[in-house]
C-alpha positions in Angstrom: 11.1 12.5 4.3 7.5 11.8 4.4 6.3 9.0 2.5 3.1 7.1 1.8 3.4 2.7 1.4 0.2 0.9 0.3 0.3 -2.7 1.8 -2.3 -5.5 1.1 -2.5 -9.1 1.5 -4.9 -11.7 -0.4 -3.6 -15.2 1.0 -3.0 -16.6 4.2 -4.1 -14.8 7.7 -4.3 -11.5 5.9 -5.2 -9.3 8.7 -2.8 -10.7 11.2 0.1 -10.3 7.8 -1.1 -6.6 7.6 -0.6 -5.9 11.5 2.4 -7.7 11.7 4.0 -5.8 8.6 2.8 -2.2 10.1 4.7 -3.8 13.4 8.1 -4.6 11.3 7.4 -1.2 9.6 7.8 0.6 13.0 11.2 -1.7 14.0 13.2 -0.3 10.6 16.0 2.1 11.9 15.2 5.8 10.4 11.7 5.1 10.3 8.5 6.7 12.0 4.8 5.3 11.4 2.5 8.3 11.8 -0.3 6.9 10.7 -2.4 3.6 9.5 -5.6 3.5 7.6 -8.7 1.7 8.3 -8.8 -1.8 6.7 -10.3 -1.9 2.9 -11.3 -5.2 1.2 -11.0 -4.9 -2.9 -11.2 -7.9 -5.2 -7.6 -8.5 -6.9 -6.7 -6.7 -10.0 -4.4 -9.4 -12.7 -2.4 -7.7 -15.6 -6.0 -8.9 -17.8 -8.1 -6.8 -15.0 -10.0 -7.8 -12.1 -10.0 -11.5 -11.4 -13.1 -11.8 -9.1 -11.9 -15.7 -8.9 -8.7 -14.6 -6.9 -9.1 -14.2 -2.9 -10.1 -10.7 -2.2 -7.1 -8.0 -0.8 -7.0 -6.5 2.7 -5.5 -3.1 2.1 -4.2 -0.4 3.8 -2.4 2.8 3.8 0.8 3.8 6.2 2.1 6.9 6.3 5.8 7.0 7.1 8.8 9.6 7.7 11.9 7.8 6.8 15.8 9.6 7.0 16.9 7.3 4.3 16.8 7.4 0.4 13.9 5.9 -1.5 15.9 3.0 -2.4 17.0 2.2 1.0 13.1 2.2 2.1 11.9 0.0 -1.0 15.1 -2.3 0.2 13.5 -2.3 3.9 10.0 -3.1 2.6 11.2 -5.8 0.1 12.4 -7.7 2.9 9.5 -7.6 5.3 7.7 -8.6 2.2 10.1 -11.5 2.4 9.6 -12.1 6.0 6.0 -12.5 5.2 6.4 -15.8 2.7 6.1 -13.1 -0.8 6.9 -15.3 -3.5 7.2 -12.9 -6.7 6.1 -15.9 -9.2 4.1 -14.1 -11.5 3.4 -10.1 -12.1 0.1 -9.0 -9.9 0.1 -12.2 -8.8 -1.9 -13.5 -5.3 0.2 -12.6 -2.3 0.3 -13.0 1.0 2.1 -9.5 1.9 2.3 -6.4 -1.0 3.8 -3.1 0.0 4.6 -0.5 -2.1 5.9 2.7 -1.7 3.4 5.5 -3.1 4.6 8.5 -2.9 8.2 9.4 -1.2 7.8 13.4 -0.4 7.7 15.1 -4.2 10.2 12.8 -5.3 9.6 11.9 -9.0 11.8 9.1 -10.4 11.6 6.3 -12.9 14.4 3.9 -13.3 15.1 -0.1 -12.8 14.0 -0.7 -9.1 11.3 2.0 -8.2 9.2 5.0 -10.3 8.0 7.8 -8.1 5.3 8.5 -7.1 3.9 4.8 -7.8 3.0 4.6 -11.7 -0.6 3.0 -11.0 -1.1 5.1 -7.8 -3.9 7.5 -9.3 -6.1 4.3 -11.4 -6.3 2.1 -7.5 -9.2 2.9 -5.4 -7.9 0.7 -3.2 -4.9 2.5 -2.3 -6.7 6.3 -3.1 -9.5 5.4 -0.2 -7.0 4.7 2.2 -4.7 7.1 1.6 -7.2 9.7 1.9 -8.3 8.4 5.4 -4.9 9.3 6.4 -4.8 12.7 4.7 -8.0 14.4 3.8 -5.8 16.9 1.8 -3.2 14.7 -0.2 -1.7 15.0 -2.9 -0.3 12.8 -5.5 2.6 14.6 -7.2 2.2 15.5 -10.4 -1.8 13.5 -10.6 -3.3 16.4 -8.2 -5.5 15.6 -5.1 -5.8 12.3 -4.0 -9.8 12.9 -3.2 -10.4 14.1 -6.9 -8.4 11.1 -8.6 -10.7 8.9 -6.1 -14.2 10.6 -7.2 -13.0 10.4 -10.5 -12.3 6.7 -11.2 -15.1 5.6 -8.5 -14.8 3.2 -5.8 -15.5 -0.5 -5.6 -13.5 -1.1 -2.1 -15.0 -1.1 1.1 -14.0 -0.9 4.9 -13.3 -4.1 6.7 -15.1 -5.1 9.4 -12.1 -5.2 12.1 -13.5 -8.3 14.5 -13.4 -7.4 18.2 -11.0 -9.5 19.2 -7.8 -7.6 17.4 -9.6 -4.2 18.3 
């Protein structure tokens, strides 16, 4: 299945967090990185809207094929999150490693552990942008094109400068 994860990070050695998680990504059995976005910075968004007092995100978009279930994968990426120091102490809360699975093929599902495609997925320039550096023609199932739903809300994110050095 083809699937779309949105990772960012706001604490810690963020970029170094974001390559290392698309590294684990790559090392979980079943699944295939075939591609990863340029680097966005976005100030972080708090259940009371954006907190411009929070350290900015790092964001990115991966996309994935994955021979599991959709469960299976949010279990793989909950414990990289994990790996990463991701302490789940309050909702929207600063992080050192986020990833979230977007969209899982046309899956559509809403229960407990995971809704499909991501319930927020369409409002976030910072994981439309992305995503549509990875796919100039995607989709978000049921939402419509993933370019549209970016023109639409506007974008406040911004490529990363990527230093040299990790180049």
């Amino acid at each position: 299945m083809d699937a779309v994860l949105s990772l960012g990070s706001n604490l810690g050695e963020r970029e170094a967090t974001l390559a290392a998680a698309v590294h684990d990504l790559a090392t979980v059995p079943g699944l295939v990185v075939t591609g990863v976005s340029p680097l966005y910075e976005s100030a972080a968004v708090k259940p009371d809207g954006v907190d411009d007092d929070a350290p900015r995100y790092l964001n990115l978009a991966v996309g994935i094929r994955f021979t599991g279930d959709a469960l299976t994968l949010l279990d793989a990426v909950n414990t990289i999150e994990n790996e990463h120091g991701r302490v789940r102490a309050e909702r929207w809360g600063d992080r050192t490693l986020d990833i979230d699975v977007v969209v899982f093929g046309e899956l559509e599902q809403a229960d407990a552990r995971l809704t499909l495609p991501h319930p927020r997925a369409a409002e976030r320039d910072f994981v439309l942008a992305p995503w549509l550096d990875l796919d100039q023609d995607a989709v978000l199932p049921g939402r419509g094109a993933v370019a549209d739903l970016l023109a639409a809300i506007g974008s406040t994110v911004h490529r990363y400068p990527v230093a040299e050095a990790s180049r």
